[in-house]
RONUPA-816700 format. One line per 4 residues: number of its first residue (from 1); their letters; for each residue x, y, z of N, C-alpha, C. Coordinates in steps of 0.1 Angstrom, whole numbers. Layout:
N
NUM	a	X Y Z X Y Z X Y Z  ...
This chain:
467
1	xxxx	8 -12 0 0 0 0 9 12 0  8 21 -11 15 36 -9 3 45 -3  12 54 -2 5 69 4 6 81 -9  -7 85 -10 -8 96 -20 -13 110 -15
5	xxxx	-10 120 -23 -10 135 -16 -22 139 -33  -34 143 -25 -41 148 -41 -45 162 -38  -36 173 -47 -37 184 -42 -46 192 -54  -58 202 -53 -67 201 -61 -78 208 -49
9	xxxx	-82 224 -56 -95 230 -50 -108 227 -54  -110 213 -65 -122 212 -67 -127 197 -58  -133 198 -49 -138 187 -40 -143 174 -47  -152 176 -62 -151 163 -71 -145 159 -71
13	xxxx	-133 165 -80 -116 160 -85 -112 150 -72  -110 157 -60 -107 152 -47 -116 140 -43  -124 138 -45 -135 126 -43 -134 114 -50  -134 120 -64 -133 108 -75 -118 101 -72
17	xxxx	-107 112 -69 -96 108 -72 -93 98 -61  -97 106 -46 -95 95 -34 -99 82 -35  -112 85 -39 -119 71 -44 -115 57 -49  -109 64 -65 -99 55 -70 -89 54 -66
21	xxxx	-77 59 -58 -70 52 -53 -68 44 -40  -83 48 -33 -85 38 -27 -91 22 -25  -97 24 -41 -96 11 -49 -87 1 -53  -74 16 -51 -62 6 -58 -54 -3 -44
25	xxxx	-59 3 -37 -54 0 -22 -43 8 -17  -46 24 -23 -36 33 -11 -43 38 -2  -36 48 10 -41 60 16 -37 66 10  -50 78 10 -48 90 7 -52 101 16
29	xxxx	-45 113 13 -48 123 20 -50 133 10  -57 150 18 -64 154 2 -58 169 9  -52 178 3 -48 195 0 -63 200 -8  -67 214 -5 -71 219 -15 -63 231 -22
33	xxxx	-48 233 -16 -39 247 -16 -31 239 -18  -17 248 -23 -3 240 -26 2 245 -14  -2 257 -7 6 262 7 -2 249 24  -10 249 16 -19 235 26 -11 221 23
37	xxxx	-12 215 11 0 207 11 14 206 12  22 216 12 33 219 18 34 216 29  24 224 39 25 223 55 27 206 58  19 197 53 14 188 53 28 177 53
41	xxxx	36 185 41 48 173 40 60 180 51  55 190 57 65 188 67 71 178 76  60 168 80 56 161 88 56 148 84  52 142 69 49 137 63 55 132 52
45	xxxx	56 124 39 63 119 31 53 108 26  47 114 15 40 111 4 48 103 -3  44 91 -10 49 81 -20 44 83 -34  36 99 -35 33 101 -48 25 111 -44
49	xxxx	20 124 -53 17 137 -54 14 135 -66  1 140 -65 -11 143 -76 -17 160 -76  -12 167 -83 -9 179 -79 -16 190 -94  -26 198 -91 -33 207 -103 -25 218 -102
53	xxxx	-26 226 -117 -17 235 -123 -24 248 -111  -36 244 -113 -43 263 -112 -48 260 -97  -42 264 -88 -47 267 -74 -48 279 -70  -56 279 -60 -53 296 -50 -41 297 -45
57	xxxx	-35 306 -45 -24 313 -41 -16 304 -48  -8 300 -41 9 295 -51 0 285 -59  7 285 -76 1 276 -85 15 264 -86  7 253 -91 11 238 -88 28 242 -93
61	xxxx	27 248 -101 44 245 -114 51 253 -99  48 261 -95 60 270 -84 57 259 -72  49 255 -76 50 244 -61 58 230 -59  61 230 -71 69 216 -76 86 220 -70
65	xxxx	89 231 -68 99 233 -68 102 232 -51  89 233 -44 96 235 -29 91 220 -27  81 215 -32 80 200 -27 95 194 -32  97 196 -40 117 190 -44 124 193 -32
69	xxxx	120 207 -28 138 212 -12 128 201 -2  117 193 0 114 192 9 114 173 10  110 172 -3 111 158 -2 115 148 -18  128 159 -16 135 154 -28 127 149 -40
73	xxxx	129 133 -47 128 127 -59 113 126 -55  104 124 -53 92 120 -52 88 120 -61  76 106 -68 73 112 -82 60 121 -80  59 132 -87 45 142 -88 41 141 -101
77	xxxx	23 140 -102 19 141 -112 11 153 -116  12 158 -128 6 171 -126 -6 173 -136  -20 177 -128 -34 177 -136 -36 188 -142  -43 192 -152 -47 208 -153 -60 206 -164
81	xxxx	-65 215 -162 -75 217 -176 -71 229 -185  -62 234 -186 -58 246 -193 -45 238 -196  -45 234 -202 -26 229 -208 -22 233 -222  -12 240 -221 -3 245 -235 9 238 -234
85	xxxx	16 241 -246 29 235 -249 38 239 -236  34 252 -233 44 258 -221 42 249 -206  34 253 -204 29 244 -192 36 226 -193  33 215 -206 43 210 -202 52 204 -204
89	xxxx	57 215 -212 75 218 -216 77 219 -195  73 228 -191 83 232 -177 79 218 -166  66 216 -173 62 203 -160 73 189 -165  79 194 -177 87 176 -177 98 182 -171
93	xxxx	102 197 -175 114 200 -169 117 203 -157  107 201 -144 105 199 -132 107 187 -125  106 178 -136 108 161 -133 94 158 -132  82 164 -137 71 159 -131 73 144 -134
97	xxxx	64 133 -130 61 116 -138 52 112 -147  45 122 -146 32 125 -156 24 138 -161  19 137 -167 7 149 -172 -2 145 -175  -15 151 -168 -27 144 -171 -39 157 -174
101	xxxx	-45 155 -184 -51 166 -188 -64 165 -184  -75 174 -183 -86 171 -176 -101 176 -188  -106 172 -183 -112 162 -176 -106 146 -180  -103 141 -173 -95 129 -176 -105 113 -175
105	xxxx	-101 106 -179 -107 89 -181 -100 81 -168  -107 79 -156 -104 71 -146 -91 62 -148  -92 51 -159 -82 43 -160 -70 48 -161  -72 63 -172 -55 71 -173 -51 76 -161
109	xxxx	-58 79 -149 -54 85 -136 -47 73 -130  -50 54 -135 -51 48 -128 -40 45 -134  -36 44 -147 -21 45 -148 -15 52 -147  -14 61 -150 -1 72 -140 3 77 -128
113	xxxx	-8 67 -122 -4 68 -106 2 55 -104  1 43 -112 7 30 -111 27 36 -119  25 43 -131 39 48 -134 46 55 -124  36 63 -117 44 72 -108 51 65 -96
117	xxxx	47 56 -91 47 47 -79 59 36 -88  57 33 -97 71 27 -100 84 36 -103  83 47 -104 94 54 -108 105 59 -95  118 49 -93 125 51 -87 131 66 -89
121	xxxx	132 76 -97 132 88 -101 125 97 -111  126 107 -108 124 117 -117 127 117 -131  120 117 -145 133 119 -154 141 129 -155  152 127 -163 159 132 -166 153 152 -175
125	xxxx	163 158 -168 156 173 -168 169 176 -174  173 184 -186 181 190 -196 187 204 -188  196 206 -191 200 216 -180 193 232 -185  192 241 -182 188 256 -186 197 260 -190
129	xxxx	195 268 -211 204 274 -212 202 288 -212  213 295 -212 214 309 -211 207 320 -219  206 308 -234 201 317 -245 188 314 -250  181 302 -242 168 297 -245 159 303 -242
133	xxxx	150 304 -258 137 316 -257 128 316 -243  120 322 -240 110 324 -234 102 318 -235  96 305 -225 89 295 -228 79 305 -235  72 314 -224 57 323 -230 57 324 -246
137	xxxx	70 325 -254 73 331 -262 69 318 -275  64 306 -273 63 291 -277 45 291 -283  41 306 -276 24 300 -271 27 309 -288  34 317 -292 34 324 -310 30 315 -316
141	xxxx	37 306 -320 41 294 -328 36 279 -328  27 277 -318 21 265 -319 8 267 -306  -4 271 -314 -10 277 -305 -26 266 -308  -31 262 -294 -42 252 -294 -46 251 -279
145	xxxx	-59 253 -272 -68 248 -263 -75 236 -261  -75 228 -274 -82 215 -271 -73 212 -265  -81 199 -261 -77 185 -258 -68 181 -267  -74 176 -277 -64 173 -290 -51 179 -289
149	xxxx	-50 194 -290 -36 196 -288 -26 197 -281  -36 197 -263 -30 194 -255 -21 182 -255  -26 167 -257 -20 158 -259 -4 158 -269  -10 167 -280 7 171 -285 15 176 -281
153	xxxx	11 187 -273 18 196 -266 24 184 -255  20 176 -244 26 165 -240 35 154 -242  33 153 -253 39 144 -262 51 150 -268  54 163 -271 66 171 -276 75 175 -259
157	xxxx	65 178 -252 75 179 -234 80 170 -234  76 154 -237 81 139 -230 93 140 -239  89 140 -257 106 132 -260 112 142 -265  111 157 -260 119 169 -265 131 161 -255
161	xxxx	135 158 -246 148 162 -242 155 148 -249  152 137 -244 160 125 -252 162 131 -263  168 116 -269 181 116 -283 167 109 -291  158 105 -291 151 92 -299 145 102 -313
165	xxxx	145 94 -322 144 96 -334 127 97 -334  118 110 -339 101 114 -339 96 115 -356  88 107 -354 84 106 -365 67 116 -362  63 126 -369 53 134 -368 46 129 -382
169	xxxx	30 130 -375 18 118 -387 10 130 -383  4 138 -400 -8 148 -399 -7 146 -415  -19 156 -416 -23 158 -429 -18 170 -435  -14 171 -442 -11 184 -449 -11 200 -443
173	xxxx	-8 206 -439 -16 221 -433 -16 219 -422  -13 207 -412 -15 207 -395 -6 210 -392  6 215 -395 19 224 -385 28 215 -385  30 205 -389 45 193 -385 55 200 -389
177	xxxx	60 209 -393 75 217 -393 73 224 -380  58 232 -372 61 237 -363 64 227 -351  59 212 -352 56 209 -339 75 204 -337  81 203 -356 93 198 -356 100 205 -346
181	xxxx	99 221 -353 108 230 -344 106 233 -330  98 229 -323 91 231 -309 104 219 -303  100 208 -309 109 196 -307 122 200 -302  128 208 -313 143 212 -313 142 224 -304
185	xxxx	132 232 -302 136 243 -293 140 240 -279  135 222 -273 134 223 -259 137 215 -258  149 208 -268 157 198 -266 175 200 -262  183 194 -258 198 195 -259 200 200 -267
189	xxxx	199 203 -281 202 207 -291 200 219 -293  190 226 -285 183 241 -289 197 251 -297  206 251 -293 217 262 -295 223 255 -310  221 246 -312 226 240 -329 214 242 -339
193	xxxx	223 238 -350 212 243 -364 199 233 -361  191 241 -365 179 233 -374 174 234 -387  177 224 -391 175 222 -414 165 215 -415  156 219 -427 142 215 -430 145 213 -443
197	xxxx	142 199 -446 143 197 -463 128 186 -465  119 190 -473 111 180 -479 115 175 -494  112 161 -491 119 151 -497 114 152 -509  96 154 -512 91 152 -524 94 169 -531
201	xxxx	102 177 -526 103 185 -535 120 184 -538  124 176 -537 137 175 -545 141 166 -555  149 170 -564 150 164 -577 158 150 -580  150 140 -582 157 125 -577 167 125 -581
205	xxxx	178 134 -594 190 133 -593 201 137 -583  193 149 -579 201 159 -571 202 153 -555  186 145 -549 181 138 -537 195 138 -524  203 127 -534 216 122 -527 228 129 -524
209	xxxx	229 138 -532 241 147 -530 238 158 -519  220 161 -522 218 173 -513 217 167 -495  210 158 -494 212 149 -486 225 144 -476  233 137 -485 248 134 -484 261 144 -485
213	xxxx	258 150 -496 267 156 -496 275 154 -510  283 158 -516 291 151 -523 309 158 -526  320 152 -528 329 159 -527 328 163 -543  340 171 -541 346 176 -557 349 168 -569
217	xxxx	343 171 -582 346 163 -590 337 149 -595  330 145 -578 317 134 -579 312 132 -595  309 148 -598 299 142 -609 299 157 -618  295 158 -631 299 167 -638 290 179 -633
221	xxxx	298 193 -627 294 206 -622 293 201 -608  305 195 -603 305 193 -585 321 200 -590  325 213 -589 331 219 -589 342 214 -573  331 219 -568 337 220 -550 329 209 -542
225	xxxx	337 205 -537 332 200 -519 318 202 -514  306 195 -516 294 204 -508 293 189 -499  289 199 -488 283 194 -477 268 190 -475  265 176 -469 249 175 -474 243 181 -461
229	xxxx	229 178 -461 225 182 -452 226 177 -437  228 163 -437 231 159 -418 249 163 -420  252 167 -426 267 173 -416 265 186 -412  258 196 -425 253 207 -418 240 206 -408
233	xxxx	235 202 -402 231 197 -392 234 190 -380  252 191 -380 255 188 -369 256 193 -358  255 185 -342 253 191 -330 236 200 -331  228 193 -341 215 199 -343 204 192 -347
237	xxxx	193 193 -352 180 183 -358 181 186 -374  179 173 -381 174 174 -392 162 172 -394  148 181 -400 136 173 -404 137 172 -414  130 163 -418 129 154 -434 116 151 -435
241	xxxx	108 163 -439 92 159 -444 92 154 -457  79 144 -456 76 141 -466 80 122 -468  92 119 -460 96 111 -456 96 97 -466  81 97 -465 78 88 -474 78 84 -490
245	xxxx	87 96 -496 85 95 -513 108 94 -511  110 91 -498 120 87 -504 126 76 -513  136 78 -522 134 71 -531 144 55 -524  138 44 -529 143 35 -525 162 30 -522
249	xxxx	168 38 -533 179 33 -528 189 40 -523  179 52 -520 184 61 -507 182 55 -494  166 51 -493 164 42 -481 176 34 -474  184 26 -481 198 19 -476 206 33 -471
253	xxxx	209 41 -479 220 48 -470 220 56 -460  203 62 -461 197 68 -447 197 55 -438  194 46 -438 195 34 -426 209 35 -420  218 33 -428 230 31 -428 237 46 -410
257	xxxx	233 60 -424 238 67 -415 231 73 -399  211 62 -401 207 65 -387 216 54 -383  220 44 -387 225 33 -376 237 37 -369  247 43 -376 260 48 -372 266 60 -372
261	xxxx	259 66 -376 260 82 -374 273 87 -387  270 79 -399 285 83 -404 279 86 -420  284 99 -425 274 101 -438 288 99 -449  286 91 -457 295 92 -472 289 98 -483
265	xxxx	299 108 -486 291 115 -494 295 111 -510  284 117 -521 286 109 -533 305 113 -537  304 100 -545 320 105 -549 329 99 -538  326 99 -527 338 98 -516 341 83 -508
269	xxxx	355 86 -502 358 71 -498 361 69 -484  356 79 -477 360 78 -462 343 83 -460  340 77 -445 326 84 -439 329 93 -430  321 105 -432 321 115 -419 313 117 -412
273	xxxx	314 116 -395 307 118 -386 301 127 -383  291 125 -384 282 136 -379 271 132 -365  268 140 -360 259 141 -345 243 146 -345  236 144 -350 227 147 -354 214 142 -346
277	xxxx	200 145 -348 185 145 -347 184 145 -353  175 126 -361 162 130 -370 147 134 -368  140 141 -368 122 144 -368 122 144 -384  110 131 -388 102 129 -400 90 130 -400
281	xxxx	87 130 -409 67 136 -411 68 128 -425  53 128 -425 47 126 -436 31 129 -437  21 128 -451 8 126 -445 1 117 -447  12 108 -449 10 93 -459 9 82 -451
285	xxxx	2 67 -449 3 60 -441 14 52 -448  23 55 -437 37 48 -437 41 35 -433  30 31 -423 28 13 -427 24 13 -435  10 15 -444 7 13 -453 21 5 -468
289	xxxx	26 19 -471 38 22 -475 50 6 -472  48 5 -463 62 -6 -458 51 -20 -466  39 -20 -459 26 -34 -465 35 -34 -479  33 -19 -487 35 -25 -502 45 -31 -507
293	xxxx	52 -28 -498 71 -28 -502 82 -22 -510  75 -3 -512 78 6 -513 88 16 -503  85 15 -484 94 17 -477 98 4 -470  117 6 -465 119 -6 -458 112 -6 -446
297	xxxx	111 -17 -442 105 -19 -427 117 -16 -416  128 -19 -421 140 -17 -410 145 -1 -408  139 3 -419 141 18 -422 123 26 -410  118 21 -413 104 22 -408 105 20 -393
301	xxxx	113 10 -385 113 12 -371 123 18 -367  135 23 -378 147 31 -365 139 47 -364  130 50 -378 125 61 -378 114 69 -370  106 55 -366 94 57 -359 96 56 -344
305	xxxx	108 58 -333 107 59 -322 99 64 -316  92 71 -320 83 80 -309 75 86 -320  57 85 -320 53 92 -330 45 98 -325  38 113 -335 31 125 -327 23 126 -336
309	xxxx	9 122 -333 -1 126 -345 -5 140 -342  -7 148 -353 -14 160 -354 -24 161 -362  -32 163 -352 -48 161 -356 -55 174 -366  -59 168 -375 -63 175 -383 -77 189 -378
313	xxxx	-75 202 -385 -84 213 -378 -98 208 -374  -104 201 -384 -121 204 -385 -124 189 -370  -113 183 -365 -109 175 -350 -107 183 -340  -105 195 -340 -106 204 -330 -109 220 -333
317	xxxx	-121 219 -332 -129 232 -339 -128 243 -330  -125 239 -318 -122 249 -306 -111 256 -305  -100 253 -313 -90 261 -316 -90 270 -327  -99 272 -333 -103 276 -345 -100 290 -342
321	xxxx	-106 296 -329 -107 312 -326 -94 317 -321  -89 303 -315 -76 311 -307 -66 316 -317  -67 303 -329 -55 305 -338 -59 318 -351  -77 318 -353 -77 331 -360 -69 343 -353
325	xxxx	-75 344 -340 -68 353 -333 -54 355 -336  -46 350 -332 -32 345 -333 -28 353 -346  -34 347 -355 -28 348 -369 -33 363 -374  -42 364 -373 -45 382 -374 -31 395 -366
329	xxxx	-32 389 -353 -19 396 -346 -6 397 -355  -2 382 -362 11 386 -367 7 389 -382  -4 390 -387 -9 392 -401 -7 413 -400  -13 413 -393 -12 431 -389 3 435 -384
333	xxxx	8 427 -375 22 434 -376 27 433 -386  27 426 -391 35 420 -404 35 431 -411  22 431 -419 15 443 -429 14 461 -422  21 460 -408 16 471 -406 8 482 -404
337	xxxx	-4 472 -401 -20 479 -401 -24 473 -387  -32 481 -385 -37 480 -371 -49 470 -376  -46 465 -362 -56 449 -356 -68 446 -361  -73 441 -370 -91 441 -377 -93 436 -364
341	xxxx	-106 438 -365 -118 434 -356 -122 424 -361  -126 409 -353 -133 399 -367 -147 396 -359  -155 398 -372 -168 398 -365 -175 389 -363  -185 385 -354 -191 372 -347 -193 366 -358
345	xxxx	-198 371 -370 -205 362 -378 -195 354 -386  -183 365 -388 -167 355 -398 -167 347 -390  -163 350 -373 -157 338 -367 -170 321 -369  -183 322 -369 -190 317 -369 -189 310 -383
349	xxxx	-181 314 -396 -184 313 -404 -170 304 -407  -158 307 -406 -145 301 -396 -148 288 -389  -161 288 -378 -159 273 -371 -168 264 -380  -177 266 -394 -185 264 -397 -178 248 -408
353	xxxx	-167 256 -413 -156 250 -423 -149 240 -423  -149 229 -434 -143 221 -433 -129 220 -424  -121 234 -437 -110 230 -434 -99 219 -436  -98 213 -451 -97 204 -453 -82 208 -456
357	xxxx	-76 221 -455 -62 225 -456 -55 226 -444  -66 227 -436 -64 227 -421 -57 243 -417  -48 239 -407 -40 257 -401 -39 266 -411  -28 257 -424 -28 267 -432 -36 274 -441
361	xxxx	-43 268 -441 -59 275 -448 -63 282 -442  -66 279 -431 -71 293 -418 -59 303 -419  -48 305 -422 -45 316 -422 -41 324 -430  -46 313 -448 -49 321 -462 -56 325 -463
365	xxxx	-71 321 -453 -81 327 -455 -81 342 -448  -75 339 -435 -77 354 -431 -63 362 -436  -59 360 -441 -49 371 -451 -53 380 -456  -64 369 -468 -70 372 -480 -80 381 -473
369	xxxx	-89 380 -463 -100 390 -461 -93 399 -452  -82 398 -448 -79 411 -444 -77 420 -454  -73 418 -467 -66 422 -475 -80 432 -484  -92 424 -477 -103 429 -489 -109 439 -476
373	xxxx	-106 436 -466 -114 450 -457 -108 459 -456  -97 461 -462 -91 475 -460 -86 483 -444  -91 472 -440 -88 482 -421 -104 482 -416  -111 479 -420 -126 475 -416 -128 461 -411
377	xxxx	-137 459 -405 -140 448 -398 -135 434 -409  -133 422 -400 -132 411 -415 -147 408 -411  -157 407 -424 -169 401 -426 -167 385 -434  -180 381 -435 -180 365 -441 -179 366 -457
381	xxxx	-177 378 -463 -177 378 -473 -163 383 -479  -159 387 -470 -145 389 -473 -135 376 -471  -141 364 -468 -132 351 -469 -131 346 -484  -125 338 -486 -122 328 -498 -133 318 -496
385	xxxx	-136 314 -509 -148 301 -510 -131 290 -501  -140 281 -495 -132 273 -489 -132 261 -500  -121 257 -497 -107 244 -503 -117 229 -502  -117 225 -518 -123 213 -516 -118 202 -511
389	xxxx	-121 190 -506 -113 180 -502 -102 174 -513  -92 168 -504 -81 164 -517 -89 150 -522  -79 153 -534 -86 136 -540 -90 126 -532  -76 120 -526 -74 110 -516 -91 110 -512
393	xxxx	-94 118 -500 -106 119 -495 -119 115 -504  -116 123 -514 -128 115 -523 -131 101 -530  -115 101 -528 -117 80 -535 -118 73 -527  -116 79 -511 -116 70 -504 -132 69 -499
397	xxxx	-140 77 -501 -154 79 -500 -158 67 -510  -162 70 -522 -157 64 -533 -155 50 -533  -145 44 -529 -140 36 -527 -151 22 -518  -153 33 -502 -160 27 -499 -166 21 -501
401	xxxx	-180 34 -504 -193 30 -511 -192 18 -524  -179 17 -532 -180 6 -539 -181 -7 -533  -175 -7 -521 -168 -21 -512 -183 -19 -511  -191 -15 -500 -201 -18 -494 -213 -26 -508
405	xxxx	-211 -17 -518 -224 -25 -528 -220 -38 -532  -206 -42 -535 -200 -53 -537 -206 -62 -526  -203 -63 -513 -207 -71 -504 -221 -71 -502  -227 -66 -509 -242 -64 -505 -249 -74 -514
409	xxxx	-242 -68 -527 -243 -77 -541 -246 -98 -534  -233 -98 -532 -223 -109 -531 -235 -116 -516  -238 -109 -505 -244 -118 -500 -255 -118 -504  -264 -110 -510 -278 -109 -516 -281 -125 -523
413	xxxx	-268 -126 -533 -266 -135 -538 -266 -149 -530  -253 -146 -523 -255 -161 -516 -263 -162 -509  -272 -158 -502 -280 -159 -491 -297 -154 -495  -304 -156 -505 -314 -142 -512 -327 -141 -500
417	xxxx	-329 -153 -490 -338 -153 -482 -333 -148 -467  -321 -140 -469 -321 -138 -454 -322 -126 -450  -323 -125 -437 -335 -111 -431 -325 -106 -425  -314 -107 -420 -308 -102 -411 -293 -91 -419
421	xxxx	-292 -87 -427 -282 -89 -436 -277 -69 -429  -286 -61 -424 -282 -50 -413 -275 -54 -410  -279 -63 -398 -270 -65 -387 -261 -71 -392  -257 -80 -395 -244 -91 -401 -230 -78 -406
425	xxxx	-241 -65 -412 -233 -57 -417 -227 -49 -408  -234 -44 -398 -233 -38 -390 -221 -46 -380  -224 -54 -379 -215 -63 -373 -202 -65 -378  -197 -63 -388 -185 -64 -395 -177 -50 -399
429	xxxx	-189 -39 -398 -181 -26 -401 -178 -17 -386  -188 -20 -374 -189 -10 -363 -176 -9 -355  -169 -24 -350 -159 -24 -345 -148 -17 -348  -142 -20 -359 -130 -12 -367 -135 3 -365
433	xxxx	-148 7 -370 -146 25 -366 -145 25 -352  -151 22 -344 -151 23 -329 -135 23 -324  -126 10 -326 -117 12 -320 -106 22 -331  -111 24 -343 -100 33 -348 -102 48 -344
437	xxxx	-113 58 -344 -118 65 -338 -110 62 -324  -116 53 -310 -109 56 -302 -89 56 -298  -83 45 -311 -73 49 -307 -69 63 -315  -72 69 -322 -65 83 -325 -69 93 -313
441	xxxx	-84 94 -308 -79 101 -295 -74 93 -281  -62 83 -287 -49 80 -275 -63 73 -261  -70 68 -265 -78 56 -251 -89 66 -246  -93 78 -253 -98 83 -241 -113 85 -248
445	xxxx	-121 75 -239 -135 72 -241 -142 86 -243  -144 99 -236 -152 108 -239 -152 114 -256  -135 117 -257 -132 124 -268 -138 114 -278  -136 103 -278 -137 91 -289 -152 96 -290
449	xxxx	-161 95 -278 -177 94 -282 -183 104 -287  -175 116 -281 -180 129 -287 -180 127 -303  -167 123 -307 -168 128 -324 -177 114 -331  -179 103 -324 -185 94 -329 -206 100 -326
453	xxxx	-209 107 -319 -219 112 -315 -225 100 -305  -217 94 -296 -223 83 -297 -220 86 -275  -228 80 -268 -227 89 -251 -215 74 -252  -207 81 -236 -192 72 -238 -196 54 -231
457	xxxx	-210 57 -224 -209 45 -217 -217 36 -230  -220 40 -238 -232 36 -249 -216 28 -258  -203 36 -259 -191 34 -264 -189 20 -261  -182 22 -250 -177 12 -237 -183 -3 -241
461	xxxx	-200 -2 -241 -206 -14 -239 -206 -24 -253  -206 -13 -259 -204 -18 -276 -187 -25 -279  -177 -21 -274 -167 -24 -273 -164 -35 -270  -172 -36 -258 -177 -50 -248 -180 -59 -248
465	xxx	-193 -54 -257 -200 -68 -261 -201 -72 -276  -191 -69 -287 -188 -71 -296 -174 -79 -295  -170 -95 -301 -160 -99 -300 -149 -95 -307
């Protein structure tokens, strides 16, 4: 049996939480202040702290710091309903053992209080450098209130400081160069370069040399020595979007230089070391890709250490306002005009939209109608007709609907007197969306039901009682 500390001014939170860990077979004891649980460990010595961002008087992040002079390594887990990238960037860099965003799913409390309780320490916390931006200064550049983004925002705190190789999975327009650079801002590496090359826009002759490098002479108009890009990227991150249109018998030599860190460049007969971070992206399904036998598979797991889905706009419609906002502020500095006003009806007209370009569409659109108000309000008329869906999206609609008449066909046929031919169907297609739907929102039954329209315990039972 451990002892837990659950620090938190909402008496539910406190209820549910003691509850459940007294399920698990701890004691618990309950703070509703960080200066009330303080007092508390004077005396005392908690085997784990469950600890919210936003309290009265001292807030949880400044509190992390004196529960450390007081009771050293302890693992703390830290809750919040307001979570940005900032918040936890500093909570990994505190040692927190977890991050749990709220309203949260019972079971996830129930494991990260089971991680926390195994963690003989803190992780590892990157030292502070002298020249590193202003966390505040993060919320420019990668800006989201959901849920949804919260989770990335967590997911970029955990393997910003490690060495492991990130592979970032979105669609077109969801920010994967920014979530790259966020990566590299608040990693060891912050003070070295960061190079951004996409793959499908380079010329498959040129691919290898720009890449690699090539020395003098290589090949006709290699005058001089060029350096590819992972040497210039040493003591720094390379991202390599696009990832997946690399061409096959580059695949061998990128393996080569993630395995040993050594780049040969075309032409040459010695390998040079280089120190590097890869972050890759794509919008492509890259198992998919490996199924055909287009990428290697060995190439496919040194790359995929750690992956970061970024969830496409019209999946978190609640960010929709923060980031018009956002993007009007540096659209007016930029341009030099003072701040449009955007009126209820644009913004209404804004969360109404697909969005099938996602971020960056939201911020072509409001370019373009800043550009047509002149310094007047933005109205709904001053937007762009919105961006049809890409192909992909349509064949795969398309596509569908072909599968489904086929099998409709096919058992009509075999079976012409049977009654039940709904359900049989229903039975064969419900599962697969259910659990695909819930793993992209990462286990968590509410979010999953919300976008399925479906109540979460209505979720749950269907899960349940479907083999």
């Amino acid at each position: 049996m451990a002892s837990l500390l659950i620090v938190d001014d909402e008496p539910s939170i406190c209820w549910g939480l003691s509850k459940l860990a007294r399920q698990m077979g701890h004691a618990v004891s309950v703070a509703a202040s960080a200066e009330e649980a303080l007092a508390a460990v004077e005396t005392w010595r908690p085997d784990a702290i469950l600890l919210d961002v936003r309290l009265p008087g001292m807030d949880g992040l400044a509190a992390v710091d004196q529960f450390r002079q007081r009771l050293g390594s302890v693992p703390i887990v830290i809750m919040t309903a307001y979570g940005d990238l900032p918040v936890a960037v500093e909570a990994v860099r505190k040692g927190a053992a977890d991050y749990l965003v709220k309203p949260f799913e019972l079971p996830a409390v129930e494991r990260a209080i089971g991680r926390a309780l195994e963690a003989a320490s803190p992780p590892a916390v990157p030292p502070e450098s002298p020249n590193r931006p202003d966390l505040a200064a993060d919320a420019d550049r990668l800006v989201g209130t959901s849920r949804a983004m919260q989770e990335v925002f967590k997911r970029i705190a955990m393997v910003a400081p490690t060495a492991a190789c990130v592979h970032l999975r979105g669609e077109s327009g969801t920010g994967k160069e920014l979530v790259a650079r966020a990566i590299h801002r608040y990693s060891r590496r912050a003070e070295g370069p960061f190079l951004a090359v996409n793959v499908a826009a380079l010329s498959p002759s040129l691919a290898e040399s720009e890449l690699f490098g090539h020395v003098r002479g290589a090949f006709t108009g290699a005058d001089q020595t060029h350096p590819g890009l992972f040497q210039r990227a040493h003591g720094g991150t390379l991202f390599i979007d696009e990832v997946a249109d690399i061409p096959p018998a580059l695949q061998v030599k990128l393996l080569r230089v993630l395995e040993y860190g050594e780049v040969l460049p075309v032409g040459g007969t010695r390998p040079v070391h280089c120190d590097f971070r890869v972050i890759t992206a794509t919008h492509q399904n890259l198992c998919a890709r490996v199924s055909e036998g287009t990428f290697r598979h060995d190439l496919y797991f040194r790359l995929v250490t750690f992956e970061i889905e970024i969830p496409p706009l019209r999946e978190r419609r609640e960010d929709i306002a923060p980031l018009a906002e956002h993007f009007l502020d540096l659209l007016a500095a930029r341009n030099g005009c003072a701040r449009p006003v955007l009126a209820r009806q644009t913004l209404d007209a804004l969360e109404a939209r697909p969005w099938w370009g996602n971020v960056r569409e939201l911020r072509n659109a409001l370019e373009h109608a800043l550009i047509l108000a002149r310094g007047g309000p933005l109205l709904p008329e001053h937007l762009p007709p919105p961006m049809p869906p890409a192909h992909e999206e349509v064949d795969c609609k398309g596509m569908l609907g072909a599968l489904v008449r086929k099998w409709a066909e096919a058992e009509s046929l075999r079976d012409p007197h049977a009654q039940d031919l709904y359900a049989r169907f229903m039975a064969l297609v419900e599962r697969p969306l259910l659990e695909t739907v819930l793993q992209r929102h990462h286990g968590q039954y509410a979010a999953a039901a919300r976008q399925l329209g479906l109540h979460r315990i209505t979720l749950k039972r269907k899960l349940q009682s479907r083999p």
